[in-house]
C-alpha positions in Angstrom: -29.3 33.4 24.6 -28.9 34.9 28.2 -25.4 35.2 29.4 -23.7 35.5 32.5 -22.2 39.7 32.9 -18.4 39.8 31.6 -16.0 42.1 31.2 -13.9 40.5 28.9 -13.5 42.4 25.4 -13.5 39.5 23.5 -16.2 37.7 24.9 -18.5 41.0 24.5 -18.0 41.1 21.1 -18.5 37.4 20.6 -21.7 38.1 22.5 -22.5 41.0 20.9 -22.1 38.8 17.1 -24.8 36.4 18.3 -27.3 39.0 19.4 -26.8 40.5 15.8 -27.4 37.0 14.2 -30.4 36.6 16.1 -31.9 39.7 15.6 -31.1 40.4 11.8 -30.8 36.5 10.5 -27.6 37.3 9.2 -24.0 38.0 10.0 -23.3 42.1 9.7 -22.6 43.4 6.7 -18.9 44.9 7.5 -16.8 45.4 11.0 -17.5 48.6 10.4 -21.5 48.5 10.6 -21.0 45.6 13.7 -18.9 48.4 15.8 -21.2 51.1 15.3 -23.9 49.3 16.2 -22.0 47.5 18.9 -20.9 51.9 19.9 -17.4 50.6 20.1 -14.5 52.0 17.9 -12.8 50.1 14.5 -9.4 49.6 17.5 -11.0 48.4 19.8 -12.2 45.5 17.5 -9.2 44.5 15.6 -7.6 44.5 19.3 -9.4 41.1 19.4 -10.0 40.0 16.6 -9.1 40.0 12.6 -12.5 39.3 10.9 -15.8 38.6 11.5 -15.1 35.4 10.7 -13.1 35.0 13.4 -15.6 36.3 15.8 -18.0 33.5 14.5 -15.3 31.3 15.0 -14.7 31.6 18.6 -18.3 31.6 19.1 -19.0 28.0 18.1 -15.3 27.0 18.7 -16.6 28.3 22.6 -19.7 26.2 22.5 -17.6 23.2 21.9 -14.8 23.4 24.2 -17.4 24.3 26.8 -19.1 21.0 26.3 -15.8 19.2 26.0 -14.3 20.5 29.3 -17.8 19.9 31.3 -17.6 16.7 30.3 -14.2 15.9 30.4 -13.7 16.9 34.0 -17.1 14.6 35.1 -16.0 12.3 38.1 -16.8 9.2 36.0 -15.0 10.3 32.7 -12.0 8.3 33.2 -13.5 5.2 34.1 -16.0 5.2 30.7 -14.5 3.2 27.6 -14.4 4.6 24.3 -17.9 4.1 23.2 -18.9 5.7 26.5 -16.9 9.0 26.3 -18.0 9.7 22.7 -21.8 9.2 23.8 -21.6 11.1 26.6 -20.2 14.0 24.9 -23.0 13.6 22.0 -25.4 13.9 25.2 -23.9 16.8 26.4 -23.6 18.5 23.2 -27.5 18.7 22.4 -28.1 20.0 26.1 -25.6 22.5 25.4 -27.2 23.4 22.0 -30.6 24.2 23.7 -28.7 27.5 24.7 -27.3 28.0 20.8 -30.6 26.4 18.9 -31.7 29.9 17.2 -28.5 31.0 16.1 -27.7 27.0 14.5 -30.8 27.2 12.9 -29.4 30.2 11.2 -25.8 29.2 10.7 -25.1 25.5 10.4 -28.1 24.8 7.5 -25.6 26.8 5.5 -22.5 25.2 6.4 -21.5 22.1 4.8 -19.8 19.8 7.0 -17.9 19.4 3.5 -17.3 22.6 3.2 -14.0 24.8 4.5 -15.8 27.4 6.0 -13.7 29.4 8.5 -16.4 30.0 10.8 -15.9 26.2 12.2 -12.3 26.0 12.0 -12.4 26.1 15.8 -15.5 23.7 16.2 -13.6 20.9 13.7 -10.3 21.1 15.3 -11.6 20.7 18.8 -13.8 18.1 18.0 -10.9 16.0 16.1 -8.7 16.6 18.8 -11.4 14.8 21.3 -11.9 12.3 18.5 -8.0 11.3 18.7 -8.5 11.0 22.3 -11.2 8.4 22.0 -9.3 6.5 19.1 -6.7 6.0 21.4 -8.9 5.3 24.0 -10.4 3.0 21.6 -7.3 1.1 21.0 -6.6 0.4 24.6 -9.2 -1.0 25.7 -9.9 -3.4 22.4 -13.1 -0.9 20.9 -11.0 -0.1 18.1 -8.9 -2.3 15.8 -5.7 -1.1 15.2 -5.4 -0.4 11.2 -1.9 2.0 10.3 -3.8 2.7 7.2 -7.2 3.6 8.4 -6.7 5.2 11.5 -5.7 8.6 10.4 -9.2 8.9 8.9 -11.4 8.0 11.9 -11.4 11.5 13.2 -12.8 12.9 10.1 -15.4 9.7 10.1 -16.1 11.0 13.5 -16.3 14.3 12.8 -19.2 13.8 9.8 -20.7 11.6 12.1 -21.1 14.7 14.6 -22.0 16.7 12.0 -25.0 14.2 11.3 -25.9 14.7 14.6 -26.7 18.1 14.2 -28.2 18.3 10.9 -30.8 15.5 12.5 -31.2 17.3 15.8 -31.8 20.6 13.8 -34.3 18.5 11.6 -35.8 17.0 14.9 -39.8 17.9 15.8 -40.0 15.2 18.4 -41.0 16.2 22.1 -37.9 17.2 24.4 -35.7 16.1 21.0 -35.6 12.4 22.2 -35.3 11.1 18.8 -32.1 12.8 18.2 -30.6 10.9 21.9 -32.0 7.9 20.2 -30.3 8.6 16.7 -27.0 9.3 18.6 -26.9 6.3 21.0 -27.6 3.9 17.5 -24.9 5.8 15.2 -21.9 6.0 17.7 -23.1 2.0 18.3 -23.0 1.6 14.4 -19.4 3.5 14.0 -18.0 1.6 16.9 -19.1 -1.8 15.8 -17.8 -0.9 12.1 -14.3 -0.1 13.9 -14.0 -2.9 15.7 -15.2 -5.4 13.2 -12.8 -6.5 9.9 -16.1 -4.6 7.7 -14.6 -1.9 7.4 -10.9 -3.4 6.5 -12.7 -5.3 3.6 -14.9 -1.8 2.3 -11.2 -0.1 1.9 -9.6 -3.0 0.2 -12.6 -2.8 -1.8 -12.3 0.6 -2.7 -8.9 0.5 -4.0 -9.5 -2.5 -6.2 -12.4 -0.6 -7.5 -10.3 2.4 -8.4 -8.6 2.6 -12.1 -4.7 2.0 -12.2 -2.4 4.0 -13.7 -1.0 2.2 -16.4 
């Protein structure tokens, strides 16, 4: 991935961790390997970050709040509903991954979305902070019903949903990706029909019928 000249520390190394991904197919073995090959000292590492991890996590936790704040501060943001924000954003994200593709190929086929892998700490937790955003959003404008007992849970129902995204747009052979715009525009359509609509109320009280009782 080309990148703009900076002089930030942080963002060098950051840079620097990608270029390693790319051109080894794995992360580096040990910060001390990384800084040797990067020809700058043990210091002047830890000065920015704690781990490797952490370096990974900024990379893909900057990927995300890049695509977030570009679309965010669009001139027709605040007039989209719900529905509308969330797509856009889906949208956004695959244009942004274009820059990223190589390096998700590598990473994100071994990362469960299940998982509790440090390196998308960042990643999750801006995503489910935009996801509360477009729940509330949701609420006002009628999109989403208002359930105290469910509501916690749409972020992480958004999240997996985002994460499907990407495993089918890393999947995806089709010309120019279309087919993973088109699997986007019909999921958020699905997930937003499925919060609006009393379905999903009766698959939870369905589920906890289903589950034993303690005695």
């Amino acid at each position: 991935m080309k990148k703009g000249k900076t002089t930030n520390p942080s963002q060098l190394i950051i840079n620097a961790y990608q270029n390693y991904l790319n051109e080894h197919g794995k992360a580096p073995e040990s910060v001390a390997k990384f800084c040797k090959t990067l020809k700058i000292t043990e210091r002047a590492f830890f000065q920015s970050f704690p781990t490797l991890d952490a370096v990974e996590s900024h990379l893909w936790g900057n990927m995300i709040g890049e695509t977030l704040k570009s679309v965010e501060s669009g001139k027709e943001f605040a007039n989209f509903n719900a529905e509308q924000r969330l797509l856009v954003f889906g949208f956004a994200f695959l244009e942004k991954s274009l820059d990223y593709r190589s390096t998700m190929l590598l990473r994100f086929k071994r990362i469960s979305p299940f998982g509790g892998s440090c390196s998308l700490d960042l990643f999750s937790d801006q995503f489910k902070a935009f996801a509360e955003r477009i729940v509330e959003h949701g609420k006002k404008t009628g999109e989403v019903a208002n359930r105290a007992k469910l509501l916690p849970l749409y972020k992480e129902g958004l999240y997996l949903l985002f994460r499907g995204l990407i495993d089918f747009n890393l999947r995806d052979k089709s010309n120019g990706f279309e087919r993973s715009d088109a699997y986007w525009e019909k999921s958020v359509k699905l997930c937003f029909d499925l919060m609006k609509s009393q379905a999903i109320d009766s698959a939870f009280d369905l589920a906890k019928f289903l589950i034993p009782q303690k005695s």
